[in-house]
PDB file of N, CA, C and O in Angstrom:
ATOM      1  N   UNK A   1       0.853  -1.185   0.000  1.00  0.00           N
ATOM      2  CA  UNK A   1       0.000   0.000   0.000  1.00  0.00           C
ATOM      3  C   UNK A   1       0.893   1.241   0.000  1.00  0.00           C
ATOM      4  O   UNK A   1       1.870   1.377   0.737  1.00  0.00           O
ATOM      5  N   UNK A   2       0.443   2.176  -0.940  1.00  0.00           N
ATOM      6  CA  UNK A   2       1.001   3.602  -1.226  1.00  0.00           C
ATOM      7  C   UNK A   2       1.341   4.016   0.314  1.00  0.00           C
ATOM      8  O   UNK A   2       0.294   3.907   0.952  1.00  0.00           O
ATOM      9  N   UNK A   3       2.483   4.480   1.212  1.00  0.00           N
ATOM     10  CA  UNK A   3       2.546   5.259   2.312  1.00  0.00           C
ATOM     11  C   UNK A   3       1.762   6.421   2.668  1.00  0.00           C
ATOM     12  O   UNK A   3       1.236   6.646   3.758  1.00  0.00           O
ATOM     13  N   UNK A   4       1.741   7.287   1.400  1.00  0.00           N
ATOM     14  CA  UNK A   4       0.683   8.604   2.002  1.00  0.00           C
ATOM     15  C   UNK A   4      -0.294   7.977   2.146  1.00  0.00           C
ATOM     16  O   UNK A   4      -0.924   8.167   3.187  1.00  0.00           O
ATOM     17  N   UNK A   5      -0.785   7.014   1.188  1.00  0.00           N
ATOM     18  CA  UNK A   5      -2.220   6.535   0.870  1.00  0.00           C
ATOM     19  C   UNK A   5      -2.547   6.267   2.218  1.00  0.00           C
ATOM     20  O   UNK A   5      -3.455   6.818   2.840  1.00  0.00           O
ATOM     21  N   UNK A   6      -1.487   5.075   2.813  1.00  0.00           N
ATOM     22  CA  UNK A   6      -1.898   4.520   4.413  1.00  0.00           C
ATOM     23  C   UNK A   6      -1.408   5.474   5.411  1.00  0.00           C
ATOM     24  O   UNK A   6      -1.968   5.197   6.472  1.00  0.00           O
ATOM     25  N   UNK A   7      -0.959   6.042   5.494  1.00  0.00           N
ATOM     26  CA  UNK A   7      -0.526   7.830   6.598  1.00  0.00           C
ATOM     27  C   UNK A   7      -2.064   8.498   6.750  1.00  0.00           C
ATOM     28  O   UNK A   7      -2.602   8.694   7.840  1.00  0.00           O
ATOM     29  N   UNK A   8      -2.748   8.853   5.265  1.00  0.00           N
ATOM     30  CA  UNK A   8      -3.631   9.524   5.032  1.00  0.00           C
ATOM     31  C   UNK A   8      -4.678   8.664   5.986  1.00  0.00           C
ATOM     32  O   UNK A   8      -4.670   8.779   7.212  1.00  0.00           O
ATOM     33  N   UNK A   9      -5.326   8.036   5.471  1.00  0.00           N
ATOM     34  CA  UNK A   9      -6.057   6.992   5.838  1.00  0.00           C
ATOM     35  C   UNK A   9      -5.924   6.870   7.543  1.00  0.00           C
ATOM     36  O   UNK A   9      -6.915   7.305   8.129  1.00  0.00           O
ATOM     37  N   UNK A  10      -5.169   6.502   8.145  1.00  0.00           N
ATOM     38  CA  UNK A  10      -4.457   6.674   9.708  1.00  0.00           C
ATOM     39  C   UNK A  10      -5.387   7.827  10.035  1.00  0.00           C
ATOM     40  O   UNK A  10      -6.429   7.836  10.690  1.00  0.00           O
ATOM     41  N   UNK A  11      -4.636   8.946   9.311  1.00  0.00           N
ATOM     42  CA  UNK A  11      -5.431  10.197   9.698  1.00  0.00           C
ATOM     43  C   UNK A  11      -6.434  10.312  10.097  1.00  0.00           C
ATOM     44  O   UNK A  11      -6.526  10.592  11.292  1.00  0.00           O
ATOM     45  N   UNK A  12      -7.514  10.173   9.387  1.00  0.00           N
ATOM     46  CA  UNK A  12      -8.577  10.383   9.051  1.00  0.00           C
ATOM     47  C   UNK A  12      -9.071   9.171   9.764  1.00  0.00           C
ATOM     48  O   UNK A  12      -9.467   9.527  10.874  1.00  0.00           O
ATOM     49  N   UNK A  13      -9.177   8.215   9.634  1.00  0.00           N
ATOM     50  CA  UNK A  13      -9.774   6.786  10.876  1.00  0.00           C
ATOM     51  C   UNK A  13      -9.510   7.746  12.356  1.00  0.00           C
ATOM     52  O   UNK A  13     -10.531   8.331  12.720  1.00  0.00           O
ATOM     53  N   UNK A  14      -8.554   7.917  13.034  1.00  0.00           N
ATOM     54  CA  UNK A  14      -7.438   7.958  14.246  1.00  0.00           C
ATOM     55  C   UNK A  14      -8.242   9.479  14.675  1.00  0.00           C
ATOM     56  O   UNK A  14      -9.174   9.433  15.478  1.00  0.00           O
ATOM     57  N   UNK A  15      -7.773  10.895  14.039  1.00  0.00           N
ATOM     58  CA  UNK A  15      -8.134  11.791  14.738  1.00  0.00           C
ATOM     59  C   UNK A  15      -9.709  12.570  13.905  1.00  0.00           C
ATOM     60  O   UNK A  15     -10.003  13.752  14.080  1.00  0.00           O
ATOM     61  N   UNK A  16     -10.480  11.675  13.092  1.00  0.00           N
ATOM     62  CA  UNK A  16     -11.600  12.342  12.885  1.00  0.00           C
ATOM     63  C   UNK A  16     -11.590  13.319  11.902  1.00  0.00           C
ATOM     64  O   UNK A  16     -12.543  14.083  12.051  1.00  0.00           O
ATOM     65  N   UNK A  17     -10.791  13.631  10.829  1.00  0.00           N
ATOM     66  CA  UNK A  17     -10.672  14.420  10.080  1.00  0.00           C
ATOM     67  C   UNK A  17     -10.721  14.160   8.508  1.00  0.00           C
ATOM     68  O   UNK A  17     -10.074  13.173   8.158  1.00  0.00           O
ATOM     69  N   UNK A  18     -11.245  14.729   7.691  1.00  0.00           N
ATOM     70  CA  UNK A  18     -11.743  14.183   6.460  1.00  0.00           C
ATOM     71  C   UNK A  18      -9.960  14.462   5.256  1.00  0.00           C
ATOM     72  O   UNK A  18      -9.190  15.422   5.272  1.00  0.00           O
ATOM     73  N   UNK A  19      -9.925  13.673   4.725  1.00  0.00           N
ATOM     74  CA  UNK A  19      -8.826  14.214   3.761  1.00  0.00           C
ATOM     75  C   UNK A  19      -8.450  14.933   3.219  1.00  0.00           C
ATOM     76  O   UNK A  19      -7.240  15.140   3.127  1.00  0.00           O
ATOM     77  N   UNK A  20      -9.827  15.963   2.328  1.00  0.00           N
ATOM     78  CA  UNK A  20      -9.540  17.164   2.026  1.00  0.00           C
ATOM     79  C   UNK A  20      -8.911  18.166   3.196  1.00  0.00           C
ATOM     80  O   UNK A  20      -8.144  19.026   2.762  1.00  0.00           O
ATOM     81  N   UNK A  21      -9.106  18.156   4.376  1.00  0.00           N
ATOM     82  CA  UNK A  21      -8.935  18.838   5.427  1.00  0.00           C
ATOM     83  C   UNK A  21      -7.458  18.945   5.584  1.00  0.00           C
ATOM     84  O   UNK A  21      -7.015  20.034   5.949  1.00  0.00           O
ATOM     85  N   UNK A  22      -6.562  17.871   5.337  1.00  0.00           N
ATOM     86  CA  UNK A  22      -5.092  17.416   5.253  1.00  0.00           C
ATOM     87  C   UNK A  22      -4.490  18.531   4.277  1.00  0.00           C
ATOM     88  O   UNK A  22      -4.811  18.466   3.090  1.00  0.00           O
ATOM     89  N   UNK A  23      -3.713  19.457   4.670  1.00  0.00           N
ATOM     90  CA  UNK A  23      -2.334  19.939   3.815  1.00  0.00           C
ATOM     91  C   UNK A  23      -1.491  18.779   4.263  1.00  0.00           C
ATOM     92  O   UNK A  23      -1.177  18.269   5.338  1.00  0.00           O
ATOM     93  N   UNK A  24      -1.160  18.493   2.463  1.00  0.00           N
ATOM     94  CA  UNK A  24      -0.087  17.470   2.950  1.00  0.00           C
ATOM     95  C   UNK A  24       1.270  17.964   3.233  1.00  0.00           C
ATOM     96  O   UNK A  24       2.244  17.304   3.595  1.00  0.00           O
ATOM     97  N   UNK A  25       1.163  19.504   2.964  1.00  0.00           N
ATOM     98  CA  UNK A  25       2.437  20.260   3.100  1.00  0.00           C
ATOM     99  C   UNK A  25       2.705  20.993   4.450  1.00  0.00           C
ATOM    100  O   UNK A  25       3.673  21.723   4.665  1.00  0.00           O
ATOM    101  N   UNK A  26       1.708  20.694   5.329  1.00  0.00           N
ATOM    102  CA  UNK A  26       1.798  21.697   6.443  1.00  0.00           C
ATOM    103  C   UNK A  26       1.844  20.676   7.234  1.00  0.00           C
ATOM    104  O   UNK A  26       1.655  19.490   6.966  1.00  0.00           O
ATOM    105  N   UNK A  27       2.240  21.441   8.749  1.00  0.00           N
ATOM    106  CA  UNK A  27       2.348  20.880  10.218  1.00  0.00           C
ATOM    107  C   UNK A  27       0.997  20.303  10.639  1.00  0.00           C
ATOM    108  O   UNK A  27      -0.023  20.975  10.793  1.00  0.00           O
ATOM    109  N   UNK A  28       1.115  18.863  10.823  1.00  0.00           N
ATOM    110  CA  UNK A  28      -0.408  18.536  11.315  1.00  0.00           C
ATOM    111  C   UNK A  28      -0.617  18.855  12.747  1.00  0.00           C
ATOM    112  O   UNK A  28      -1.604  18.366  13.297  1.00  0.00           O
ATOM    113  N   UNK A  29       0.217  19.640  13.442  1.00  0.00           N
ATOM    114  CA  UNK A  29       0.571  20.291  14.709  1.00  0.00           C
ATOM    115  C   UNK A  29      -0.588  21.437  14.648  1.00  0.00           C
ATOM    116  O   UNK A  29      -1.695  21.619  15.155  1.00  0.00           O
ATOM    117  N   UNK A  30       0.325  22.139  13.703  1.00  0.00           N
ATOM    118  CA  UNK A  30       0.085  23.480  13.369  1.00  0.00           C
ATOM    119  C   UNK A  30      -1.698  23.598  12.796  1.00  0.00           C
ATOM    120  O   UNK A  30      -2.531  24.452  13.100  1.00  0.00           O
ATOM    121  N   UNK A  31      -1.829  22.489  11.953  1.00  0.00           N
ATOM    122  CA  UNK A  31      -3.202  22.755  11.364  1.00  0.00           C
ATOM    123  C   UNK A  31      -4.811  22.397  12.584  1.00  0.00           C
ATOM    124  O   UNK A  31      -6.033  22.526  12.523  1.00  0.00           O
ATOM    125  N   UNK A  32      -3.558  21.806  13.779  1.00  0.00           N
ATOM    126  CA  UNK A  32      -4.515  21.207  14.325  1.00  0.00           C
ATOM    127  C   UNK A  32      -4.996  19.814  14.574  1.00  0.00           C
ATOM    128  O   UNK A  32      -5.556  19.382  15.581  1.00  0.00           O
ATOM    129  N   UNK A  33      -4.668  19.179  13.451  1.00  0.00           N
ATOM    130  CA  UNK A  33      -5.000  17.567  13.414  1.00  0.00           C
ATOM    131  C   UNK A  33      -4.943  16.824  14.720  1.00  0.00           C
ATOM    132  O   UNK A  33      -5.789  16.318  15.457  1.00  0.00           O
ATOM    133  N   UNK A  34      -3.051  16.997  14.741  1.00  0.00           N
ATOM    134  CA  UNK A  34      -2.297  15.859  16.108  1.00  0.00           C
ATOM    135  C   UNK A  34      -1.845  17.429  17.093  1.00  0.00           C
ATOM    136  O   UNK A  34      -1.642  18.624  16.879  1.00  0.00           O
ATOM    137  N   UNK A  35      -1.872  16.392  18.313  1.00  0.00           N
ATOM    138  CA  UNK A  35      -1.042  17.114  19.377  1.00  0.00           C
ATOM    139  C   UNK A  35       0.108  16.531  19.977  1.00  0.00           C
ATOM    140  O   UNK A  35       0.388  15.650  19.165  1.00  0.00           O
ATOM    141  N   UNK A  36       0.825  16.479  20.756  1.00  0.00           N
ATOM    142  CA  UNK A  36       1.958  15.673  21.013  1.00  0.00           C
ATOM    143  C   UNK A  36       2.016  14.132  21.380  1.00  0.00           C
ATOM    144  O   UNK A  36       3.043  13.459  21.476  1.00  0.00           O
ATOM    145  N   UNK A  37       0.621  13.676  21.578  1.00  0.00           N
ATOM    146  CA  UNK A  37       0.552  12.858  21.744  1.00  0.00           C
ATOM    147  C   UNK A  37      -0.013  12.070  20.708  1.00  0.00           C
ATOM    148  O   UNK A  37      -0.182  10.893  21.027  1.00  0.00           O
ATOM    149  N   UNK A  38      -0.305  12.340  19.722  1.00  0.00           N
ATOM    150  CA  UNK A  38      -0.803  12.346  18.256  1.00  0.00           C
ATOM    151  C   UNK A  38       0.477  11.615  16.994  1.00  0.00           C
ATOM    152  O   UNK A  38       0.316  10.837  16.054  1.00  0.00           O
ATOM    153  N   UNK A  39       1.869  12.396  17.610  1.00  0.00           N
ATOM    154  CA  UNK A  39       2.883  11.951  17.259  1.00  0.00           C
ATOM    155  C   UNK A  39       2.973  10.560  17.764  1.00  0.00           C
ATOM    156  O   UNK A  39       3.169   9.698  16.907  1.00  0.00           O
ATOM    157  N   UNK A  40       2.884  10.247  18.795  1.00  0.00           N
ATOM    158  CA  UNK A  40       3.538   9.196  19.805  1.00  0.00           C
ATOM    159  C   UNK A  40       2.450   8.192  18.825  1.00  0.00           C
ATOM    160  O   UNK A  40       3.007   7.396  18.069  1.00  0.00           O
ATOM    161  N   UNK A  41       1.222   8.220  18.834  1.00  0.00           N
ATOM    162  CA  UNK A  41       0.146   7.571  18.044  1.00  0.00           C
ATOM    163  C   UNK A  41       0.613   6.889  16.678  1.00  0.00           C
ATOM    164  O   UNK A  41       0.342   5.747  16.306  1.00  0.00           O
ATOM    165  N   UNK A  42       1.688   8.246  15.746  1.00  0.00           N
ATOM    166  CA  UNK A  42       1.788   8.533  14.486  1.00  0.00           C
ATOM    167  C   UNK A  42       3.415   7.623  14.298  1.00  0.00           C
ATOM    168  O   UNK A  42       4.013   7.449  13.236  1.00  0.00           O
ATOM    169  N   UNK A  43       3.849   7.143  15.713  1.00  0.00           N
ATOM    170  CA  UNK A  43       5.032   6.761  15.501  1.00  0.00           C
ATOM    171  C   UNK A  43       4.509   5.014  15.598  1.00  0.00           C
ATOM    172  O   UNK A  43       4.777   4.249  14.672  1.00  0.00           O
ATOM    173  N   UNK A  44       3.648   4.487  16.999  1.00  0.00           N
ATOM    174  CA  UNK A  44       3.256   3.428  16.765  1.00  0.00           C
ATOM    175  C   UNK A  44       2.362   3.186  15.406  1.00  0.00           C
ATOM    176  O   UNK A  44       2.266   2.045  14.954  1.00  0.00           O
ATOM    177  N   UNK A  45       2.050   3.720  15.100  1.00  0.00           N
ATOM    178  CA  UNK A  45       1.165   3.205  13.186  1.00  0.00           C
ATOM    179  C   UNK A  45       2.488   2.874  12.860  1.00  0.00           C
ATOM    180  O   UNK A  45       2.622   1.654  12.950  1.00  0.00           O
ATOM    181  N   UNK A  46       3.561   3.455  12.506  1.00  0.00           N
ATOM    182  CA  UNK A  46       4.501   3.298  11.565  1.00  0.00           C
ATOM    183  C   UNK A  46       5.553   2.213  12.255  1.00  0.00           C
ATOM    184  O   UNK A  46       6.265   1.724  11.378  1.00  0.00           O
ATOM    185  N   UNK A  47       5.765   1.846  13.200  1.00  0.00           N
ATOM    186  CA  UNK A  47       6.393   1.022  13.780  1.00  0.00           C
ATOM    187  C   UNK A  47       5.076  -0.425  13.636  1.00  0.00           C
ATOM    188  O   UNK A  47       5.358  -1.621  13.564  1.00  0.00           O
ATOM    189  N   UNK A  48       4.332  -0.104  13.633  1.00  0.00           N
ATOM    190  CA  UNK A  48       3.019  -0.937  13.055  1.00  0.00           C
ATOM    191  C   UNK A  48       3.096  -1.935  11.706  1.00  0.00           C
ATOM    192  O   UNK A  48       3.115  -3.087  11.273  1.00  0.00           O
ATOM    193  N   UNK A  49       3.118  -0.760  11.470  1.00  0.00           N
ATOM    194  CA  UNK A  49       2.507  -0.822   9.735  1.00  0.00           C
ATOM    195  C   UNK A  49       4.416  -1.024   8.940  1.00  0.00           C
ATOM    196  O   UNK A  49       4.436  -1.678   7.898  1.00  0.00           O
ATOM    197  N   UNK A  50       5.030  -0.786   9.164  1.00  0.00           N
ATOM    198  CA  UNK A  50       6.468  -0.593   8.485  1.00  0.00           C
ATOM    199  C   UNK A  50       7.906  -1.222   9.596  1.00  0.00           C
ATOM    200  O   UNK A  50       9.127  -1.293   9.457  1.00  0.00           O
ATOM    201  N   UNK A  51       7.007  -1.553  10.590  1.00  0.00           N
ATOM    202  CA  UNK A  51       8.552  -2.077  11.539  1.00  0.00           C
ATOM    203  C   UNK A  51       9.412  -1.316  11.837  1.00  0.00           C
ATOM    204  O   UNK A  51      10.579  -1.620  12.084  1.00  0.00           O
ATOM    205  N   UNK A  52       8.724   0.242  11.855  1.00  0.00           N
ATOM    206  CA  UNK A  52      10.099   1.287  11.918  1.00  0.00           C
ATOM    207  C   UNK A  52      10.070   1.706  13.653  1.00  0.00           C
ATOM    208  O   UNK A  52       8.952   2.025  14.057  1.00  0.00           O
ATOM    209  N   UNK A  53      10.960   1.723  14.470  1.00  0.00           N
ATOM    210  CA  UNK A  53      11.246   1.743  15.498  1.00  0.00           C
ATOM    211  C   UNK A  53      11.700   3.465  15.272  1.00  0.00           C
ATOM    212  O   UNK A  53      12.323   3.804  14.266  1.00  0.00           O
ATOM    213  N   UNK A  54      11.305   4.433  16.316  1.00  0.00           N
ATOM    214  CA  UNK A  54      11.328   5.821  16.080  1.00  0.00           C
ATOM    215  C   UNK A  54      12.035   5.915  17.759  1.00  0.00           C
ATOM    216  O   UNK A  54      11.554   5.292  18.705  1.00  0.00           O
ATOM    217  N   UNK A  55      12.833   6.510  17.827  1.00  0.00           N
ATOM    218  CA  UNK A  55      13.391   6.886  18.548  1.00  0.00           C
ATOM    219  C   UNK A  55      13.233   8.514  19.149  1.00  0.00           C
ATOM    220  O   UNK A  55      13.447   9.415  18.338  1.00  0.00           O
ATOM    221  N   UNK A  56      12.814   8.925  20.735  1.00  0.00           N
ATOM    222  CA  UNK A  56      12.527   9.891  20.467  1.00  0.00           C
ATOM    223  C   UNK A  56      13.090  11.174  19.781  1.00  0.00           C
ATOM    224  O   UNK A  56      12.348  11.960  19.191  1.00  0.00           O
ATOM    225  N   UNK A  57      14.783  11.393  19.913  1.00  0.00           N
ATOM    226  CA  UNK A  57      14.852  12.119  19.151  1.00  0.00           C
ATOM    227  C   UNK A  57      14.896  12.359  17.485  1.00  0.00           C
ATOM    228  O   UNK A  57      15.463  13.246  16.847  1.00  0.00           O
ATOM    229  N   UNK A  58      14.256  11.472  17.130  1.00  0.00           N
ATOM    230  CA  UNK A  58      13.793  11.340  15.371  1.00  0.00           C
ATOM    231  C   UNK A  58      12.307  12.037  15.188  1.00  0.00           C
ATOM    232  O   UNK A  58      11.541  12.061  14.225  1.00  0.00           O
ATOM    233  N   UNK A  59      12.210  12.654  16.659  1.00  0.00           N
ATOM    234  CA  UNK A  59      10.174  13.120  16.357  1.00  0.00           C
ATOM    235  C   UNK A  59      10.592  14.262  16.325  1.00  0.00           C
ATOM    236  O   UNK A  59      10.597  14.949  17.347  1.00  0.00           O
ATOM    237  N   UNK A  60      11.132  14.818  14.890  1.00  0.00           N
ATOM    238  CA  UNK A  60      11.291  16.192  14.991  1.00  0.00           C
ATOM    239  C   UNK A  60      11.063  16.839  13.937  1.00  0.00           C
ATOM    240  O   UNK A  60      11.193  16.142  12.930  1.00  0.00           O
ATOM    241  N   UNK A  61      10.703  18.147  13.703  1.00  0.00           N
ATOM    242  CA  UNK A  61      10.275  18.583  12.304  1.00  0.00           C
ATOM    243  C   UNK A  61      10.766  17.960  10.874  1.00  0.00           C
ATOM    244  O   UNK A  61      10.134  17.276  10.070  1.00  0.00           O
ATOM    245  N   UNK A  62      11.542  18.233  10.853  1.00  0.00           N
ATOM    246  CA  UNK A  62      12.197  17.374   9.561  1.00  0.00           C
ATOM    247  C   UNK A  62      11.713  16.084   9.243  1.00  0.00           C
ATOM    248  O   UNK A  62      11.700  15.703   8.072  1.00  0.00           O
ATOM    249  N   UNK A  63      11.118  15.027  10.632  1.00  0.00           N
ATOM    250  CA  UNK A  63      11.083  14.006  10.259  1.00  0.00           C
ATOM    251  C   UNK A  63       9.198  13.619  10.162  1.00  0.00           C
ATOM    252  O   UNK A  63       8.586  12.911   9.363  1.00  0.00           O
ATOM    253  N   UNK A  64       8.675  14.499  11.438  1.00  0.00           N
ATOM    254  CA  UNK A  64       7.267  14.325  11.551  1.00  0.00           C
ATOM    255  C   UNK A  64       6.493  15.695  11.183  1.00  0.00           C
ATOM    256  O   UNK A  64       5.273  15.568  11.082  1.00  0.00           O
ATOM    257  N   UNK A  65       6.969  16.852  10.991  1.00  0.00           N
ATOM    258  CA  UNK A  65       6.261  17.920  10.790  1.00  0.00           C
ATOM    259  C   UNK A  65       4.979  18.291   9.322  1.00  0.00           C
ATOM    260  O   UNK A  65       4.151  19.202   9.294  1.00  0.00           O
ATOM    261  N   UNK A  66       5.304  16.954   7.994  1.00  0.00           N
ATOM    262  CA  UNK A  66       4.062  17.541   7.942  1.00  0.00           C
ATOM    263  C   UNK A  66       3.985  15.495   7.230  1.00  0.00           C
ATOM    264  O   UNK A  66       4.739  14.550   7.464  1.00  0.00           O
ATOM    265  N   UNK A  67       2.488  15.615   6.201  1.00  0.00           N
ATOM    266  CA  UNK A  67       2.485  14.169   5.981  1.00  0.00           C
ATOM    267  C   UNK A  67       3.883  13.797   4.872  1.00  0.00           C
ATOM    268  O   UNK A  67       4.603  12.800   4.920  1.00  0.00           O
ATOM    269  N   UNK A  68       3.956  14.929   3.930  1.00  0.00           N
ATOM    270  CA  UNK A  68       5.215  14.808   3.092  1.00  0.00           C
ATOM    271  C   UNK A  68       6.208  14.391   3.820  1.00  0.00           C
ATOM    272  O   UNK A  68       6.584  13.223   3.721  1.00  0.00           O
ATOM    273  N   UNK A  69       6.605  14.980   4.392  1.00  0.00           N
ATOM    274  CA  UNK A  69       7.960  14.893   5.586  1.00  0.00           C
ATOM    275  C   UNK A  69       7.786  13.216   6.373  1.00  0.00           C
ATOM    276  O   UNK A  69       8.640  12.341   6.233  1.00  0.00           O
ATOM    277  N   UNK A  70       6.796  13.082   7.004  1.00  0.00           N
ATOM    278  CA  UNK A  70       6.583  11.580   7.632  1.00  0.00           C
ATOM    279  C   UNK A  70       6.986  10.290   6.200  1.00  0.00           C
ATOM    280  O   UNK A  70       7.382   9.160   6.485  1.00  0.00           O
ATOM    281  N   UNK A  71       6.843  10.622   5.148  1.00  0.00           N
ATOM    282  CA  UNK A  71       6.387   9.708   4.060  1.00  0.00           C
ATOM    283  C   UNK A  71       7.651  10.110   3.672  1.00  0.00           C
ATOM    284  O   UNK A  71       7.920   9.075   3.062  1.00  0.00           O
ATOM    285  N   UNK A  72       8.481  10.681   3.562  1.00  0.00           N
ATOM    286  CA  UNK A  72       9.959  10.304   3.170  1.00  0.00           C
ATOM    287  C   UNK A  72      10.692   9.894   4.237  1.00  0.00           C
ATOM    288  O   UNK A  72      11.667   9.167   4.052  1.00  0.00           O
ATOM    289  N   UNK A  73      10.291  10.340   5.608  1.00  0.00           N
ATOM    290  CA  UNK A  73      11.025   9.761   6.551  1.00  0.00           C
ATOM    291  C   UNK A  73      10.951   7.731   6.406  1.00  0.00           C
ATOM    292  O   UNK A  73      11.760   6.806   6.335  1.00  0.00           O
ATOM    293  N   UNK A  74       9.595   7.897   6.427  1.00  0.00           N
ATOM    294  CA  UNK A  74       9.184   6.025   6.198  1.00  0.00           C
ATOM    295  C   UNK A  74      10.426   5.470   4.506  1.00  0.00           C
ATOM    296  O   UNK A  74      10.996   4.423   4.200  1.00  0.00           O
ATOM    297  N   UNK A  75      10.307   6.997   3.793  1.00  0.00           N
ATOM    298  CA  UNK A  75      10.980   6.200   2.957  1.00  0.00           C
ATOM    299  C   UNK A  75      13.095   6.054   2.919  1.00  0.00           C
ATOM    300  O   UNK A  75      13.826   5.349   2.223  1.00  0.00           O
ATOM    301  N   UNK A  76      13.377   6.969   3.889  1.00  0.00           N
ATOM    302  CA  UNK A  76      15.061   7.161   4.199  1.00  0.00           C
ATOM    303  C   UNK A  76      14.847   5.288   4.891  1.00  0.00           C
ATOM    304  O   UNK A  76      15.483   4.302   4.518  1.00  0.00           O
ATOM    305  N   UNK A  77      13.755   5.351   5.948  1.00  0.00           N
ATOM    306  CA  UNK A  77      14.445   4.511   6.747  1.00  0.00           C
ATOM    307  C   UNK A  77      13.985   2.903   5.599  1.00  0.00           C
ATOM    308  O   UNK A  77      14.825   2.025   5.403  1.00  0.00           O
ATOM    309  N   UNK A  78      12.851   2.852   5.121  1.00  0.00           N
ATOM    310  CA  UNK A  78      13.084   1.564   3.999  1.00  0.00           C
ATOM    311  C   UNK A  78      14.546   1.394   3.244  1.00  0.00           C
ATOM    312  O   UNK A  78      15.177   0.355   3.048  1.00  0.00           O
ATOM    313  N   UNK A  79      14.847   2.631   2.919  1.00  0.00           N
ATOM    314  CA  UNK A  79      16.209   2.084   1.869  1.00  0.00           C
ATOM    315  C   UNK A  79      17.545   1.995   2.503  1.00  0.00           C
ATOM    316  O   UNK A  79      18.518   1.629   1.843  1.00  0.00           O
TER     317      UNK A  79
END
């Protein structure tokens, strides 16, 4: 399954929010979506769903700040 496709999807099941609602370019912080504990949520899906073990200091803008950013992070740590 496409990563945004299943990120997106997460979304929208998890905190109640419809897809159009998603900038995939912005802070889901910032827009509102997740709160800090939203991350912690956003790290078990992906340790879930992908076997990726997130360490806390990897929860950081660059890596979780928006869905783009999460979906290359899933993709540094695949390759």
């Amino acid at each position: 399954m496409d990563i945004k496709y299943a990120l997106v999807e997460f979304l929208c099941k998890n905190f109640m929010v419809d897809e159009d609602e998603i900038d995939l370019n912005e802070s889901l912080i910032d827009q509102g979506i997740i709160d800090s504990f939203g991350l912690v949520e956003i790290s078990a899906f992906l340790e879930s769903a992908y076997g990726i073990v997130t360490q806390q200091e990897q929860m950081v803008r660059d890596n979780f700040g928006s869905v783009h950013k999460i979906v290359a992070y899933v993709e540094r740590w695949r390759s």
